[in-house]
PDB file of N, CA, C and O in Angstrom, chain B, residues numbered from 101:
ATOM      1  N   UNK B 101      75.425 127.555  77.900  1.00  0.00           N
ATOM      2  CA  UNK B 101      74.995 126.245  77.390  1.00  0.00           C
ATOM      3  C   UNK B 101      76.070 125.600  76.494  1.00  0.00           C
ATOM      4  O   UNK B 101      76.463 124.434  76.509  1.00  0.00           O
ATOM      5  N   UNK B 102      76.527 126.816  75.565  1.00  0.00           N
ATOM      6  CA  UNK B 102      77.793 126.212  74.479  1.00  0.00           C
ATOM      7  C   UNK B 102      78.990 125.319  75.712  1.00  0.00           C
ATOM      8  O   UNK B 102      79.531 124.224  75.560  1.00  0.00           O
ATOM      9  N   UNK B 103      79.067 126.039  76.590  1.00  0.00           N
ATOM     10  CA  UNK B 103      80.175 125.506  77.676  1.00  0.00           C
ATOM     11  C   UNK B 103      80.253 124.656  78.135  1.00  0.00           C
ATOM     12  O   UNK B 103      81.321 124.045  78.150  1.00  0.00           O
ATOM     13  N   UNK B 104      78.813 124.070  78.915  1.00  0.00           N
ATOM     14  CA  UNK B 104      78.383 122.851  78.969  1.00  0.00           C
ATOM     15  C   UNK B 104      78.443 121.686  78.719  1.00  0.00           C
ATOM     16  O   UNK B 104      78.554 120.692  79.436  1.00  0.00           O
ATOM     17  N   UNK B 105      78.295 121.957  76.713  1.00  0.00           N
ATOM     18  CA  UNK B 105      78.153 121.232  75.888  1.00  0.00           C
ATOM     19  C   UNK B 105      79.099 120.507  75.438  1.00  0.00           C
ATOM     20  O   UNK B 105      78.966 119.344  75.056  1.00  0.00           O
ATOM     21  N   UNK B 106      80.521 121.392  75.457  1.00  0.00           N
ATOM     22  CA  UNK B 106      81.679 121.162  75.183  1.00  0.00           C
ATOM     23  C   UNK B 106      82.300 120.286  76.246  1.00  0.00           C
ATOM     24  O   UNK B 106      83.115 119.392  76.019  1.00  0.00           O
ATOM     25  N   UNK B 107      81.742 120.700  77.650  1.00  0.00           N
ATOM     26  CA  UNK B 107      81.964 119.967  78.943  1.00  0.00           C
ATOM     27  C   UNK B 107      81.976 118.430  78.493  1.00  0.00           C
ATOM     28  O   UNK B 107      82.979 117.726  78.376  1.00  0.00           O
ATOM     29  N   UNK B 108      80.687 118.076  78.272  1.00  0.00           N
ATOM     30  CA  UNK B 108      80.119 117.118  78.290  1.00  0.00           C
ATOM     31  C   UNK B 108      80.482 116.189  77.132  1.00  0.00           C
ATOM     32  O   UNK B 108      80.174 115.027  77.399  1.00  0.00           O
ATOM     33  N   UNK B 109      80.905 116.305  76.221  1.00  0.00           N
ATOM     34  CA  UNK B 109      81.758 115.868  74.855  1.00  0.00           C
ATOM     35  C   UNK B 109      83.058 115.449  75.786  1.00  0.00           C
ATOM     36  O   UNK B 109      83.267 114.353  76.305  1.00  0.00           O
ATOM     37  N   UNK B 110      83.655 116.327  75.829  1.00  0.00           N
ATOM     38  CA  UNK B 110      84.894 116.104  76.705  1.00  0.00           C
ATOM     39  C   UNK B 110      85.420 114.869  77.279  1.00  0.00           C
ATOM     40  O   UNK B 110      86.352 114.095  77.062  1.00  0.00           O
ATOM     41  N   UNK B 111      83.912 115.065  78.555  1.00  0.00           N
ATOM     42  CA  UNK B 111      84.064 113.827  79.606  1.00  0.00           C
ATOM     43  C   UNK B 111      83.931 112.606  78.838  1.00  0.00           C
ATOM     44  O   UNK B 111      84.545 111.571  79.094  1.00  0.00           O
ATOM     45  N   UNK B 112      83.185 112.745  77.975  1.00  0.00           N
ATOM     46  CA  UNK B 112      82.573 111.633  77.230  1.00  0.00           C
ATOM     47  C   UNK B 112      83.408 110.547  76.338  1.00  0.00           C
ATOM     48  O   UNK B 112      83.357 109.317  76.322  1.00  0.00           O
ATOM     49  N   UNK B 113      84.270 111.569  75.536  1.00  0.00           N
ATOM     50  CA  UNK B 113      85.747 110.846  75.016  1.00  0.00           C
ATOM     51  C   UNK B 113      86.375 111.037  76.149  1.00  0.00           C
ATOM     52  O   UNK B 113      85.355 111.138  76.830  1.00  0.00           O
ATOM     53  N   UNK B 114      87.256 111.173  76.934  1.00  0.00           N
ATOM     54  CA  UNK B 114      87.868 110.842  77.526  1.00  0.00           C
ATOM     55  C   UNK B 114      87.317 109.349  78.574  1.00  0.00           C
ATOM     56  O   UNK B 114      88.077 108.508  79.053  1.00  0.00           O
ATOM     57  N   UNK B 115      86.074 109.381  78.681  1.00  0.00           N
ATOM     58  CA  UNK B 115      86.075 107.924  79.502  1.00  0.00           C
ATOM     59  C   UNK B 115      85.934 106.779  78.504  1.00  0.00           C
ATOM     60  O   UNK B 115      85.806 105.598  78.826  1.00  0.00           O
ATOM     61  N   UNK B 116      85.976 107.305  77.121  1.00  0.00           N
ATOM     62  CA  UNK B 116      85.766 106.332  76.212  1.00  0.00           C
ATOM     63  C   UNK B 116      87.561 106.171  75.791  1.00  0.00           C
ATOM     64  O   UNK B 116      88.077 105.062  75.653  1.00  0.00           O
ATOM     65  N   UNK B 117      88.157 107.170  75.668  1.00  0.00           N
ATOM     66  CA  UNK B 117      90.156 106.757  75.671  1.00  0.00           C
ATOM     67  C   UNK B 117      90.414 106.138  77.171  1.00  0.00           C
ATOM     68  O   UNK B 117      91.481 105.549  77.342  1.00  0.00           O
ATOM     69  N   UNK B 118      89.777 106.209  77.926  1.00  0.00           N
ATOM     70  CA  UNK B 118      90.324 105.562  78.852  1.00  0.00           C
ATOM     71  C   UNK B 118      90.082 103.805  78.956  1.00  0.00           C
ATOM     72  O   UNK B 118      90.929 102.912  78.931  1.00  0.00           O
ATOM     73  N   UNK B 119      88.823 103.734  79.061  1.00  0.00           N
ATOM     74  CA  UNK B 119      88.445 102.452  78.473  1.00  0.00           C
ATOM     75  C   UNK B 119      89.090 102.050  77.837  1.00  0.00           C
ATOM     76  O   UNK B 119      89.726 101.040  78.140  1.00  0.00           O
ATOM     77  N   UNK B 120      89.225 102.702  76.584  1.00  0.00           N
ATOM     78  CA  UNK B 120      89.749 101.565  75.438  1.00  0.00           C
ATOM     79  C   UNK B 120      91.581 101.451  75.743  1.00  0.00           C
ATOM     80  O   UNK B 120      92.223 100.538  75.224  1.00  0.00           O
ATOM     81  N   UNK B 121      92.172 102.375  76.529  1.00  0.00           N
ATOM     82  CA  UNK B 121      93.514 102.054  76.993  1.00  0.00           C
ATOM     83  C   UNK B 121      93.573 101.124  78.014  1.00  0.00           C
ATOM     84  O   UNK B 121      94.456 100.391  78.460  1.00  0.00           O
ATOM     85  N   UNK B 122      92.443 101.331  78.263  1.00  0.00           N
ATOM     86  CA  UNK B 122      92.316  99.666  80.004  1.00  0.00           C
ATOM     87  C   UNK B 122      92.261  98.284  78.813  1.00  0.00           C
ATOM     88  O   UNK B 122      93.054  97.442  78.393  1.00  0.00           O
ATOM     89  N   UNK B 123      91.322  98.527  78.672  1.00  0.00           N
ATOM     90  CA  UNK B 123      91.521  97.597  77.474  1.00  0.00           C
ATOM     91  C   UNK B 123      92.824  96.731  76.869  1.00  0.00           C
ATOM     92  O   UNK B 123      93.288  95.596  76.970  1.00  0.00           O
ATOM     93  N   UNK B 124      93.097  97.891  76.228  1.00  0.00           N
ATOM     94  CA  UNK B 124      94.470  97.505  75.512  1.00  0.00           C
ATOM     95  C   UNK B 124      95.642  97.060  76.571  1.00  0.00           C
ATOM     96  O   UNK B 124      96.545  96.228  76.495  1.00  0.00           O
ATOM     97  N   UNK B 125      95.301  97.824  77.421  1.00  0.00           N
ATOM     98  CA  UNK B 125      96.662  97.323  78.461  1.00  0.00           C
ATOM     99  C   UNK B 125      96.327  95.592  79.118  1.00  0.00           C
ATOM    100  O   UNK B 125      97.095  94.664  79.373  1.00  0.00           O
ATOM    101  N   UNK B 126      95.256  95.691  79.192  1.00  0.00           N
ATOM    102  CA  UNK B 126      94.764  94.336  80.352  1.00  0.00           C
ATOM    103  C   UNK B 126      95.169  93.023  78.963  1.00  0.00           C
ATOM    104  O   UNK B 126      95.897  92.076  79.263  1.00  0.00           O
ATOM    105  N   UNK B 127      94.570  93.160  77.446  1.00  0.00           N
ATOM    106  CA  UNK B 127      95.120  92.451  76.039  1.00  0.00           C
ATOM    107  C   UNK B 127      96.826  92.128  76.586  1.00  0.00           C
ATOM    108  O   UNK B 127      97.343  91.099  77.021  1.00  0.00           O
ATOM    109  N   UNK B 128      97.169  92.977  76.431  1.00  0.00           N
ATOM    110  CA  UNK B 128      99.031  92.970  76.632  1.00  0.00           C
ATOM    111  C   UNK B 128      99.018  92.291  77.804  1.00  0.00           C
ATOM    112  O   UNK B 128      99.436  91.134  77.759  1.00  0.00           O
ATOM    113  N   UNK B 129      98.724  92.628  78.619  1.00  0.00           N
ATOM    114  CA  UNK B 129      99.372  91.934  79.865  1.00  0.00           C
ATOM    115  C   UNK B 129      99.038  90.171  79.992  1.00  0.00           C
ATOM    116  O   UNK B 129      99.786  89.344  80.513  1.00  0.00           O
ATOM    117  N   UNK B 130      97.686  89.909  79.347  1.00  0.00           N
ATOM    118  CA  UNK B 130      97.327  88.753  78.946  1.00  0.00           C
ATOM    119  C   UNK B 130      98.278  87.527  78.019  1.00  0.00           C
ATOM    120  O   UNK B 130      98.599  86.341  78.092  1.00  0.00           O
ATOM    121  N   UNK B 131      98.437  88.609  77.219  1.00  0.00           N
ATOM    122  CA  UNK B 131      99.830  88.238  75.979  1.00  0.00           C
ATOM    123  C   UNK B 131     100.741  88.220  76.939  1.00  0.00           C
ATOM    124  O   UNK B 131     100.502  87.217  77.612  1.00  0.00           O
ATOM    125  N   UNK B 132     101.823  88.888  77.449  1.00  0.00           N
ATOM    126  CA  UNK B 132     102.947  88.820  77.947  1.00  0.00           C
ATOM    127  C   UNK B 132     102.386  87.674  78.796  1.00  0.00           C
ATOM    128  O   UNK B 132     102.765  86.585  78.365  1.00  0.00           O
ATOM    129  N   UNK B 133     101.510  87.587  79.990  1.00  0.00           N
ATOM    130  CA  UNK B 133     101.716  86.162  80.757  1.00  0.00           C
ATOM    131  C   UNK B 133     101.313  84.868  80.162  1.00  0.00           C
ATOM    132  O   UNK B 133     101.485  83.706  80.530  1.00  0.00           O
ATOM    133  N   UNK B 134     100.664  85.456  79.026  1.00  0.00           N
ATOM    134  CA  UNK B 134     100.809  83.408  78.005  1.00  0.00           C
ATOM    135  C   UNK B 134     102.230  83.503  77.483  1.00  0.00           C
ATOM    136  O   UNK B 134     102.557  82.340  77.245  1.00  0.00           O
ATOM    137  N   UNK B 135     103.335  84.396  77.159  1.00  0.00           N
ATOM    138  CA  UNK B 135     104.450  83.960  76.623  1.00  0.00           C
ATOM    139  C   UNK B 135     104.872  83.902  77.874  1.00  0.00           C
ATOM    140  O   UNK B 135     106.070  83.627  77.795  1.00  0.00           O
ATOM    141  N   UNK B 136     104.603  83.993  78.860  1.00  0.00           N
ATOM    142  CA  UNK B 136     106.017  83.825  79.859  1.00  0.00           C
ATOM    143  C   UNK B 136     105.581  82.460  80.594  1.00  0.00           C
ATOM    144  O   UNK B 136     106.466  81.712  81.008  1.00  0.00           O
ATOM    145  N   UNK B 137     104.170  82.118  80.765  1.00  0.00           N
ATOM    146  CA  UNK B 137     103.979  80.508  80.954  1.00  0.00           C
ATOM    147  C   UNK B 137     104.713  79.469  79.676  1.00  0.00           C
ATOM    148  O   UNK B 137     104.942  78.284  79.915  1.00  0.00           O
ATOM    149  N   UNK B 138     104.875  79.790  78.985  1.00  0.00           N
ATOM    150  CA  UNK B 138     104.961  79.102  77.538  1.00  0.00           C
ATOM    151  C   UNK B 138     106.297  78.883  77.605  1.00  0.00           C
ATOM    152  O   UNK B 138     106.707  77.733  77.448  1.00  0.00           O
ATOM    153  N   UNK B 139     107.461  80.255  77.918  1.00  0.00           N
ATOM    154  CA  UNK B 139     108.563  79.891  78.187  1.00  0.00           C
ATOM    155  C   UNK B 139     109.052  79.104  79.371  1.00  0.00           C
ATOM    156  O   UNK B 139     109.827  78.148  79.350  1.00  0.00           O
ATOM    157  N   UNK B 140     108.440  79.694  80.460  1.00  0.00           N
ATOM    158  CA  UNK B 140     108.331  78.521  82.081  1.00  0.00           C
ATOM    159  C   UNK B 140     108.148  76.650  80.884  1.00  0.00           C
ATOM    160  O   UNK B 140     108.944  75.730  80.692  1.00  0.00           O
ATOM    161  N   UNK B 141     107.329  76.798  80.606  1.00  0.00           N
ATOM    162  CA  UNK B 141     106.947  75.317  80.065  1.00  0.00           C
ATOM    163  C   UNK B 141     107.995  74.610  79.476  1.00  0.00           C
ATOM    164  O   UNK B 141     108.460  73.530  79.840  1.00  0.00           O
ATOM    165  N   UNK B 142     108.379  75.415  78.393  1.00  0.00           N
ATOM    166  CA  UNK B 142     110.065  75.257  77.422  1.00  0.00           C
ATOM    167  C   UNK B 142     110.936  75.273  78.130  1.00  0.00           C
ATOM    168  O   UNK B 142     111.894  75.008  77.404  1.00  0.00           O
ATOM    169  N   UNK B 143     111.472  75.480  79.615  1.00  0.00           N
ATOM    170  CA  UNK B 143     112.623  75.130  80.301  1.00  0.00           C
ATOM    171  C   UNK B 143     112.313  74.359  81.183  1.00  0.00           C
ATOM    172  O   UNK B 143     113.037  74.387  82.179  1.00  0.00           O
ATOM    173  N   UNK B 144     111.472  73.656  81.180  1.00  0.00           N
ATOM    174  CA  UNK B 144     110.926  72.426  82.027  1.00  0.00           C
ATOM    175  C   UNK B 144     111.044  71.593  81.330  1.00  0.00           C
ATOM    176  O   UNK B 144     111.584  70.580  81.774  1.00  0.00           O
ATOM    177  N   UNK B 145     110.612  71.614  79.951  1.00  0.00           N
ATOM    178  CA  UNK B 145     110.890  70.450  79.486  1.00  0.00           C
ATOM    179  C   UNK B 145     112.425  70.033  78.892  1.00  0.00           C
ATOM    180  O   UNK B 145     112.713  68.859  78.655  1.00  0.00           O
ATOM    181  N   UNK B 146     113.226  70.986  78.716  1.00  0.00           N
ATOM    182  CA  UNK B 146     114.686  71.002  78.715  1.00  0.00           C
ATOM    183  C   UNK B 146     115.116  70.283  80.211  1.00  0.00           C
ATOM    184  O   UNK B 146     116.302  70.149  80.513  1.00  0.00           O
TER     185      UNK B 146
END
């Protein structure tokens, strides 16, 4: 049962670090393509 238990903790943070790294990655990638429209914009208007 102790084995189990530990199992189950386990899975539990780990789909919760995973999440929150999807997360964080999908934030960034959001950021990086508003600065790179932003710069597209700034050499257009040059």
């Amino acid at each position: 049962p102790n084995f189990q238990y530990i199992l189950c903790v386990f899975s539990s943070v780990r789909s919760i670090l995973t999440y929150v790294l999807i997360e964080k990655s999908l934030n960034i990638q959001k950021k990086i393509l508003k600065i790179v429209k932003i710069s597209k914009n700034e050499k257009i208007k040059k």
